[in-house]
N, C-alpha and C positions, 0 to 999 in steps of 0.2 A: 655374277660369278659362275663358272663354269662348273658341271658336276664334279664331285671326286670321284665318283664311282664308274672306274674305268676297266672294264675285267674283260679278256677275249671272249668272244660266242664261240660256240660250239663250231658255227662250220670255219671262224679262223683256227679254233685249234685244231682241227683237222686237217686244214690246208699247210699250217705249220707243222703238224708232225709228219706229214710226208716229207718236208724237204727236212725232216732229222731234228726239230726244235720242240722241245717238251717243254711248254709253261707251268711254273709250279708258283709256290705263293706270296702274296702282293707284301712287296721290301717297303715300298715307298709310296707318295704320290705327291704331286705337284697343281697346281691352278690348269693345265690340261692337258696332264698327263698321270699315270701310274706307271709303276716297276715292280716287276716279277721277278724269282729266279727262274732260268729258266739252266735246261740241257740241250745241248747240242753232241748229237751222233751222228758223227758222218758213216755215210752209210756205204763208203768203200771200205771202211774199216769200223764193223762195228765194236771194238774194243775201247776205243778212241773217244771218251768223253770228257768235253767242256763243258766247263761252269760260268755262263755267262748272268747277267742281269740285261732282262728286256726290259725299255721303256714302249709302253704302247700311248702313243698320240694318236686323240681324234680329232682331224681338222675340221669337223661339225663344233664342235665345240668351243673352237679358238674363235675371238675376235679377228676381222678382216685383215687390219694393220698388222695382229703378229703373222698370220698364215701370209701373208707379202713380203715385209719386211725380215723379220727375227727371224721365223723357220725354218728360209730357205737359208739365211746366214749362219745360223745353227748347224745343218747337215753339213753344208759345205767347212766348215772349221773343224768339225767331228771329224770326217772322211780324209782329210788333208794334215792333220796331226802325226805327229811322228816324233816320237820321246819316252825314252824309258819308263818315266815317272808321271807317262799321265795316262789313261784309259784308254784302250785302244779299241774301235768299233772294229765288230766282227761280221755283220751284216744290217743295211737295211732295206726290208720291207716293206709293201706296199699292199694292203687287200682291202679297195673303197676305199673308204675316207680314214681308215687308223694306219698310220704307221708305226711301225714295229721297229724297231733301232737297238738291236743285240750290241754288247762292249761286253768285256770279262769283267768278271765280278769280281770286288776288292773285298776279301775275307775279311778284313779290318776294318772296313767303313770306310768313308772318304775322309777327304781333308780336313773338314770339320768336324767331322769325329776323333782324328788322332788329335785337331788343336786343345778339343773340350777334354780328351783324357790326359794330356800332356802338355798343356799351356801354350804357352807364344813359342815356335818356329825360331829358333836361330837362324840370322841370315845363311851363316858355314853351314850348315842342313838342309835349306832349303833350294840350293843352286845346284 
């Protein structure tokens, strides 16, 4: 099993806060990955802040079969979505072997957090 302890180095957060992206502290983690909050400032406007959640993957750490198979089908369904109701990616990254996959961050938790405070989904709410 792959480590959980997945946290930027110093010179990715470096190379992330130039292009405007401030990691702050780990939401989540997964078999081989973590999630940060993070900020995004764009820096034609620095008034202008997002609230995203970054996942950082390191593909050292993935078995063969997912970094071939699932990853790359992963990105690509990320990148290609389009719908009100689900997460929209805002950038991803690349620096060596971790990627970086910015989406906005859901103040409320995901899906399964509203299920666990709110029971079973109505079909009429959930379409």
């Amino acid at each position: 099993m792959a480590s959980a302890r997945l946290s930027p180095r110093n010179s990715e957060v470096n190379a992330l806060e130039q292009r405007g992206y401030l990691i702050g502290k780990k939401i989540g983690q997964g078999s081989y990955a973590t999630v940060h909050l993070a900020d995004y400032v764009d820096g034609s406007n620095n008034s202008k802040k997002m609230r995203l959640a970054c996942k950082i993957f390191d593909k050292e750490k993935a078995p063969r079969d997912f970094l071939e198979k699932f990853f790359p089908r992963e990105l690509d369904i990320l990148t290609k979505i389009e719908n009100p109701h689900i997460i929209q990616v805002h950038s991803i990254l690349q620096r060596g072997a971790r990627v970086f996959i910015f989406m906005r961050y859901a103040d409320n938790g995901d899906l399964l957090d509203f299920i666990k405070r709110n029971g079973v989904v109505p079909e009429q709410q959930s379409v």
